[in-house]
C-alpha positions as CSV (number, residue, x, y, z in Angstrom):
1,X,148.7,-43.9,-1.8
2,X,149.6,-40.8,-0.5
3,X,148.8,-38.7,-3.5
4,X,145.9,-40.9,-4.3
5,X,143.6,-37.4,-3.1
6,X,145.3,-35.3,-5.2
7,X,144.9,-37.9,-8.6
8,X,140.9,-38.4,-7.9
9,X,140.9,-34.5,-8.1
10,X,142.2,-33.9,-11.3
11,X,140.0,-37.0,-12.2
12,X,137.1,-35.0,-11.1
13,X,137.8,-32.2,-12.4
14,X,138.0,-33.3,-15.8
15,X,135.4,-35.1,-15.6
16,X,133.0,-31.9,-14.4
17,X,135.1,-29.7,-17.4
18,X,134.3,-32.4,-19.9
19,X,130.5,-32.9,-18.7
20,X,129.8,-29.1,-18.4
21,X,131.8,-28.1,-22.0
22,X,130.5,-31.2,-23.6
23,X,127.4,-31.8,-22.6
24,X,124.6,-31.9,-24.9
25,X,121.5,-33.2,-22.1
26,X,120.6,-30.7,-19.1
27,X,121.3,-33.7,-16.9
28,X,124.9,-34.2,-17.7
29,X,125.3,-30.7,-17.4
30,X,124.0,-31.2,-14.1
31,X,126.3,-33.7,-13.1
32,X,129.4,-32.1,-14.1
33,X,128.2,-29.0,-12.0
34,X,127.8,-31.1,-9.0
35,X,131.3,-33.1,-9.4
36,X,133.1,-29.5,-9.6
37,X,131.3,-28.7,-6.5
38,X,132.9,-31.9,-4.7
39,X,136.2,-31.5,-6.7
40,X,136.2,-28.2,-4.6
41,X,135.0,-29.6,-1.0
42,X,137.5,-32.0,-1.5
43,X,141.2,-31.1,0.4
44,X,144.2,-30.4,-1.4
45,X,146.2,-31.9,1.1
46,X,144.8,-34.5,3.9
């Protein structure tokens, strides 16, 4: 489980790239914005 941090942040991040490139409503735009801004508050290493 040690690298479980490091997993849910390349999780996020494609989820935000996905959202933000993809995203055809203003609100999933939105969404992806915010999960990039928590993929990057997020610690590489804990």
């Amino acid at each position: 489980m040690k690298d479980a941090p490091g997993i849910i942040k390349i999780f996020l991040g494609a989820i935000a790239t996905f959202l933000i490139v993809f995203g055809i409503h203003w609100l999933a735009i939105l969404a992806g914005v915010i999960l990039g801004i928590i993929y990057f508050v997020i610690p590489k290493r804990i």
